[in-house]
C-alpha positions in Angstrom: 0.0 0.0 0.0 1.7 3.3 -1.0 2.2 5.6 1.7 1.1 9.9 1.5 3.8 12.0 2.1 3.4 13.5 5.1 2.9 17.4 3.4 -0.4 15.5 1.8 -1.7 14.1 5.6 -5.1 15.7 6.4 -3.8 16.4 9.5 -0.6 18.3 8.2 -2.8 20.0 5.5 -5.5 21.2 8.7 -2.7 22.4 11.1 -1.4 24.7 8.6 -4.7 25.8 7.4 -5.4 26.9 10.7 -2.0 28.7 11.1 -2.3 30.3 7.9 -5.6 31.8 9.0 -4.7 32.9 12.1 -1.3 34.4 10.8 -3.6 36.3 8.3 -6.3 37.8 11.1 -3.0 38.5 13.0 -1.4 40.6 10.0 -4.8 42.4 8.8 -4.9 43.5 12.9 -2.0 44.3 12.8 -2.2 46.6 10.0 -5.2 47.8 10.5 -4.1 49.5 14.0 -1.2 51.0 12.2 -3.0 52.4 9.7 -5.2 53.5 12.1 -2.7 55.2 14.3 -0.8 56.2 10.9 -4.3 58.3 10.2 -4.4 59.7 14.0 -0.9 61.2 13.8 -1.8 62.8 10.1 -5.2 64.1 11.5 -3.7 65.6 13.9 -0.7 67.0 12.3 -3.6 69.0 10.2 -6.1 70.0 13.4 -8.5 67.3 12.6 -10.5 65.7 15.0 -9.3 62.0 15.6 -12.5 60.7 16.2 -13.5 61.3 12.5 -11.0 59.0 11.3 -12.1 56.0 12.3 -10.6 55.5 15.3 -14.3 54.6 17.4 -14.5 51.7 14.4 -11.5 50.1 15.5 -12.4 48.0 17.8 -15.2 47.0 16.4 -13.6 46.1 13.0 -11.4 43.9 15.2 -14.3 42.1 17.1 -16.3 41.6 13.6 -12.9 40.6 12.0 -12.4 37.7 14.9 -15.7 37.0 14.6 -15.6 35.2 10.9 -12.5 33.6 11.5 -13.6 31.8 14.4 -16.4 30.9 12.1 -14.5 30.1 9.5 -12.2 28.3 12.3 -15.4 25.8 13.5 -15.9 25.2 9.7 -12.4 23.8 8.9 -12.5 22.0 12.2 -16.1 20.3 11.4 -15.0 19.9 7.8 -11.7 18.1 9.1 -13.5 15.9 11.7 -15.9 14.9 9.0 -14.0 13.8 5.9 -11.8 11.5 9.1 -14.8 10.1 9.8 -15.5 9.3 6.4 -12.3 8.0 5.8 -12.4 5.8 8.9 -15.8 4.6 7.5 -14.5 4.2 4.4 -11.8 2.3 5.8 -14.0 -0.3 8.0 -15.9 -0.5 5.0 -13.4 -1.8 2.9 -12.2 -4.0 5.4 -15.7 -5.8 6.2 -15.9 -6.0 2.1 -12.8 -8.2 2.2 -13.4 -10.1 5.5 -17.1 -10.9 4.6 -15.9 -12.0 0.9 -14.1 -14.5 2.2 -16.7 -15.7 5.3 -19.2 -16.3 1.8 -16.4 -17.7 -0.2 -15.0 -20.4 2.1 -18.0 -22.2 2.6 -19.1 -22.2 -0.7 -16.3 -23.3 -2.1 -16.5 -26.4 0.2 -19.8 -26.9 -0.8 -18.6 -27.1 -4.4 -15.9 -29.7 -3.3 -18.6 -32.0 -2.2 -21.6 -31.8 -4.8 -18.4 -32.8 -7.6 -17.3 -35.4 -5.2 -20.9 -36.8 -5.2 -21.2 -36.3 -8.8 -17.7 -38.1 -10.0 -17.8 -40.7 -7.3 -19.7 -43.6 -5.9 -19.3 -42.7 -2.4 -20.3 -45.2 0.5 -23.8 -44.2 2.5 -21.6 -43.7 5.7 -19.4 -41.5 3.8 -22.2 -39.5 1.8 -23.8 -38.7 5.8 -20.2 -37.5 6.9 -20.1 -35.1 3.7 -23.8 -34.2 4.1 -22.9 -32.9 7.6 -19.8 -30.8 6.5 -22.5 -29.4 3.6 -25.2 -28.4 6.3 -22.2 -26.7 8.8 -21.5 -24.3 5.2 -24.8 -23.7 4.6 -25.7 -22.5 8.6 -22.6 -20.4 8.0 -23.5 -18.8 4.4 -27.2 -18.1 6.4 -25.6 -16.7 9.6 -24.0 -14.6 7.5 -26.8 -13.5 5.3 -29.3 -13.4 8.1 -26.8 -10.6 9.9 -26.9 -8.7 6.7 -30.5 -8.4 6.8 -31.3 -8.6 10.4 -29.2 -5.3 10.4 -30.6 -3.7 7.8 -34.2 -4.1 9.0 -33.4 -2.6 12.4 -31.6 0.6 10.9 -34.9 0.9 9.1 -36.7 0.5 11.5 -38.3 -2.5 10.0 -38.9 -4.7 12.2 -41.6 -7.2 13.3 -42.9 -8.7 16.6 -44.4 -6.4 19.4 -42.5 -5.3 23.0 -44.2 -7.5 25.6 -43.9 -7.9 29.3 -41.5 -10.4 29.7 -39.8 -12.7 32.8 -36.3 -11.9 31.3 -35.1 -14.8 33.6 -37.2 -16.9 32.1 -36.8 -15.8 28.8 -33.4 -16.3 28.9 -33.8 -20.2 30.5 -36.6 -20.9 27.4 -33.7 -19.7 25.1 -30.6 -21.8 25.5 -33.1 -24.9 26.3 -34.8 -24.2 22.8 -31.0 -23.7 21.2 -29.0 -26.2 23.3 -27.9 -27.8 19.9 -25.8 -24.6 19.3 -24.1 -24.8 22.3 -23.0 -28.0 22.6 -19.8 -28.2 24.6 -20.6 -25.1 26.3 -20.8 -24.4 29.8 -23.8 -22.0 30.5 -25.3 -21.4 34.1 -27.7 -18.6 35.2 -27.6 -16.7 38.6 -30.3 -15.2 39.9 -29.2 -14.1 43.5 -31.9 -12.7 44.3 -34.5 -14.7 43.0 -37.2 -12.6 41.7 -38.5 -11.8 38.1 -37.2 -9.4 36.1 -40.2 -8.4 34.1 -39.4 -5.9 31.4 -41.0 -5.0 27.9 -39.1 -7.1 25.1 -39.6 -7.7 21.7 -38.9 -11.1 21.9 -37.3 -12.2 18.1 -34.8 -9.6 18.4 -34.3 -10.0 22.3 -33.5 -13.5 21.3 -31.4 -12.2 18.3 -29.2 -10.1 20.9 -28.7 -13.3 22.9 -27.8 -15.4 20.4 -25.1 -12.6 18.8 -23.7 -12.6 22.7 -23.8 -16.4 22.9 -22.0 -16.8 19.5 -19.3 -14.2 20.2 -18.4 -15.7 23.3 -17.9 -19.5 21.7 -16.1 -17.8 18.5 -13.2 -16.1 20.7 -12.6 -18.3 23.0 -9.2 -20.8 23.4 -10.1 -23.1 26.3 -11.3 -26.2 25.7 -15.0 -26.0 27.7 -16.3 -22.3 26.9 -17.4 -20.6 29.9 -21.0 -18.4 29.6 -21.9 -17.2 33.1 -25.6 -15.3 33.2 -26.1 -12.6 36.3 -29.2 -11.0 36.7 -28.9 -8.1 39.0 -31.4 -5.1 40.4 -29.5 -1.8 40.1 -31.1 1.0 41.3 -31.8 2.4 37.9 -31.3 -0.3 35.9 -32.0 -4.3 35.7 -28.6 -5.5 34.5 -27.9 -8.5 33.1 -24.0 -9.4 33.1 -22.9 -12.2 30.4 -19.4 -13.1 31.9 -17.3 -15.7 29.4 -13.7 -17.0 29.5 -13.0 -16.1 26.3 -9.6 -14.8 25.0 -10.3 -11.5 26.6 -10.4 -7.6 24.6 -7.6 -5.1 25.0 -8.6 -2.4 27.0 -7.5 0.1 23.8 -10.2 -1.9 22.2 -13.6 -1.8 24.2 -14.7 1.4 22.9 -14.4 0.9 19.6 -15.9 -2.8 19.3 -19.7 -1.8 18.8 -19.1 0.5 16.1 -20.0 -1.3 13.1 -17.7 -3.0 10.2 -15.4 -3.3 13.4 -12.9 -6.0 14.0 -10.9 -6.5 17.0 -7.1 -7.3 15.8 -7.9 -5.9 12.2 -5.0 -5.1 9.9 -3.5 -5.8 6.5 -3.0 -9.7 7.0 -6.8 -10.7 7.3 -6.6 -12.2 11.3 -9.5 -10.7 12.7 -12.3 -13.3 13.0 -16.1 -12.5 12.6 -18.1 -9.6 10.1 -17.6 -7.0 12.5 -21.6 -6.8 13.0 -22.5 -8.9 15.7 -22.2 -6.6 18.7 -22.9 -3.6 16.2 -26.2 -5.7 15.8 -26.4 -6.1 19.7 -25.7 -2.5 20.8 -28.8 -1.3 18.4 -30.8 -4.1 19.2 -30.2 -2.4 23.1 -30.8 0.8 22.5 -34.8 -0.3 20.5 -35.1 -1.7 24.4 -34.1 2.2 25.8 -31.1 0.5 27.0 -27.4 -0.2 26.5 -24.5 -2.7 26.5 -21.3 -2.0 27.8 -18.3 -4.7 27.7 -15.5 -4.8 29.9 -12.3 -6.9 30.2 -8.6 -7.4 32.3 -7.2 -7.8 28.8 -6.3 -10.4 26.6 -6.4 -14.2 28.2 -8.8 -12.5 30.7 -12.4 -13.3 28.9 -15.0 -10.3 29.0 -17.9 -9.6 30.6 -20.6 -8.1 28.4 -23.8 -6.1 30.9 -27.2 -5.3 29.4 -28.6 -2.3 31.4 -32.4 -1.8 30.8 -33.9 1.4 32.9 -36.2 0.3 35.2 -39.1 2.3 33.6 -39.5 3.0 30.1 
């Protein structure tokens, strides 16, 4: 990737922008007093009366004059901020593009693999059900994938089906992983409810259950020990019912928590394609939050350390 020089770095390009304009209101002050002095001494030198030549304007030139630069000051500065944002956008854009490409391509290619095999060979029945398998694990993936796509777009438009309901959230969340236990086999999950009472609160259940299964999946996907961990803490805050979904997963670098719900983002992303995932799922789960009038938050001792993901919905809508 070719590198800018660093005269052609938006940054370098808006520092001295900003100096040049302020060098400018600086010179066109500076000789506007002198001129204005310069026309004091020579009305004065012929008996006029200084305050007809413009002296009472002075300031006030200088106050309008400061004025429009600062204006023209926040405009370069918004201006700046935007076009980084865009590039940044641009950026995660390009990388999702790549990383996606390949989370469609790999499975389809495998599925290719197999149909020729079944269509140049004989293969034995025990065989053909070992392939068949490996063909319905590429198809889940190609419709995770496709299903995140959509599932997004539908809640950035707002179009979305089911209605909020009162809810046990306790409950909800039991019915949930004994409804999915196929996709969490080899996973440890346990639910803690200290206090043992109901957490009732308004849900649309399809996407509630969307959020879950986005927290569930991120948990299994980055995780290096041999029995994932999924611990489920239901807790009354004083403003808030929080749920805490604590894994032992391969942690997220404190540099990192802030930028992981923006969407398109991948932790680890660079140049040589490691970052795992579309960079959607806790996009998905953040906005999926905030249609509850709520939030999630993630925390994390760092890498090795696993992560600890907290719904907080307010107690009253």
């Amino acid at each position: 990737m070719k590198r800018t020089r660093w005269f052609y770095h938006p940054l370098f390009v808006f520092i001295f922008s900003i100096l040049a304009l302020v060098l400018s209101l600086f010179l066109s002050i500076y000789w506007y007093t002198k001129a204005s002095k310069d026309l004091e001494t020579i009305a004065r030198k012929f008996n006029i009366d200084p305050q007809q030549v413009l002296k009472s304007e002075t300031w006030m030139v200088i106050l309008v004059l400061s004025i429009l630069v600062g204006i023209i000051l926040i405009g370069i500065f918004a201006i700046f901020v935007y076009s980084q944002k865009t590039v940044q956008l641009y950026r995660l854009q390009h990388n999702f593009i790549n990383s996606f490409t390949h989370e469609l391509k790999t499975p389809v290619t495998s599925l290719k693999l197999f149909l020729e095999t079944f269509l140049k060979h004989d293969i034995p029945r025990t065989h053909q059900i070992t392939y068949i398998r490996y063909m319905l694990q590429d198809v889940g993936r190609l419709s995770d994938n496709i299903n995140r796509i959509l599932n997004l777009a539908r809640i950035e438009s707002r179009n979305y089906g089911g209605e909020f309901v009162d809810s046990d959230m306790v409950k909800l969340v039991r019915n949930f992983i004994a409804d999915n236990h196929h996709l969490f086999e080899g996973c440890q999950i346990q639910i803690h409810n200290p206090e043992y009472e109901p957490f009732t609160y308004a849900v649309n259940v399809p996407l509630f259950e969307m959020l879950l299964i986005n927290i569930f999946t991120n948990a299994i996907k980055y995780n290096a020990s041999q029995t994932p961990k999924i611990d489920i803490v239901f807790e009354n805050q004083k403003r808030h019912f929080a749920v805490h979904f604590r894994d032992n997963g391969i942690g997220i670098p404190k540099s990192e928590i802030k930028r992981i719900f923006k969407k398109f983002y991948q932790v680890g992303r660079s140049d040589d394609m490691t970052a795992k995932g579309s960079g959607l799922g806790l996009h998905l789960v953040q906005n999926i939050a905030r249609l509850h009038k709520g939030k999630v938050i993630a925390s994390s001792n760092g890498p090795g350390e696993g992560a600890v993901f907290t719904l907080l919905l307010p107690h009253h809508r």
